[in-house]
C-alpha positions in Angstrom: -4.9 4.1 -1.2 -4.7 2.5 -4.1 -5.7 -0.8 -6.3 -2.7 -3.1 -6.9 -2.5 -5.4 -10.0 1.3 -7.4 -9.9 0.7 -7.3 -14.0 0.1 -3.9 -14.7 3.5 -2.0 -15.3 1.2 1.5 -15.0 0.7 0.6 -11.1 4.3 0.1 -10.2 4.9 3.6 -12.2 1.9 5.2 -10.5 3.4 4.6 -7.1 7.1 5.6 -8.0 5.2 9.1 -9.0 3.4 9.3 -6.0 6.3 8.8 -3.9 8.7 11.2 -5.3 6.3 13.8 -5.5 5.3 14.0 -2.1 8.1 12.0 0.1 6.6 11.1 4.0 3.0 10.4 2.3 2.0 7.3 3.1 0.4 5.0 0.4 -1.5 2.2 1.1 -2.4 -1.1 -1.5 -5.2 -2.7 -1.4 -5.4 -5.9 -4.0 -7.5 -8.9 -3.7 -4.3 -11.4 -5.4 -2.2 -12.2 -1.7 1.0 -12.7 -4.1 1.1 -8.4 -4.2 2.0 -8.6 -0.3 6.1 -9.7 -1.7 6.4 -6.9 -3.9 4.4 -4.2 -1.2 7.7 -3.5 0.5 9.8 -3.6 -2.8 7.5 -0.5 -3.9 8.0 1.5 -0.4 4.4 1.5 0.3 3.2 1.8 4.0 0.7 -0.9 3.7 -1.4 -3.5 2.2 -5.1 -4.5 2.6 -6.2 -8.0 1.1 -9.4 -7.9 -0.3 -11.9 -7.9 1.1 -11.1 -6.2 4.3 -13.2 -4.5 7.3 -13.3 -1.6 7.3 -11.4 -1.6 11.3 -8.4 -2.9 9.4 -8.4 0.4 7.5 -8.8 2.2 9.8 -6.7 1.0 11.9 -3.5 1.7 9.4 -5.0 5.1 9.0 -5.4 5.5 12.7 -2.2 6.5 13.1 -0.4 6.8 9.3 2.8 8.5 10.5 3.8 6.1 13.0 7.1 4.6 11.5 7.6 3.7 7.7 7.7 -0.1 8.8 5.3 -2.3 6.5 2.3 -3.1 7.8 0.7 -6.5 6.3 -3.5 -7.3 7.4 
């Protein structure tokens, strides 16, 4: 899980890294800016959290983090 910020260049890099390291691990954004949710998908991440969230909205993306690689959107 990770902080997203549209502006910082080092974010979008971050999650390219992630996800070529370790293909099939799902990463999840959280940002409190609702404008992150277009570029979400763009990235290939397996979800996004706006800020502030429960914590049943978490847990209900972790619940089951395998389950497809469609885009989940709280």
């Amino acid at each position: 899980m990770m902080d997203i910020n549209q502006k910082s260049p080092a974010c979008k890099d971050l999650v390219h890294q992630i996800i070529s390291c370790h293909p099939g691990l799902p990463v999840i954004a959280i940002s409190g800016n609702p404008k992150i949710q277009s570029i979400v998908k763009k990235l290939g991440l397996a979800a996004f959290l706006l800020m502030p969230f429960m914590l049943k909205e978490l847990y209900h993306i972790v619940e089951n983090p395998f389950a497809g690689q469609a885009l989940k959107c709280i």
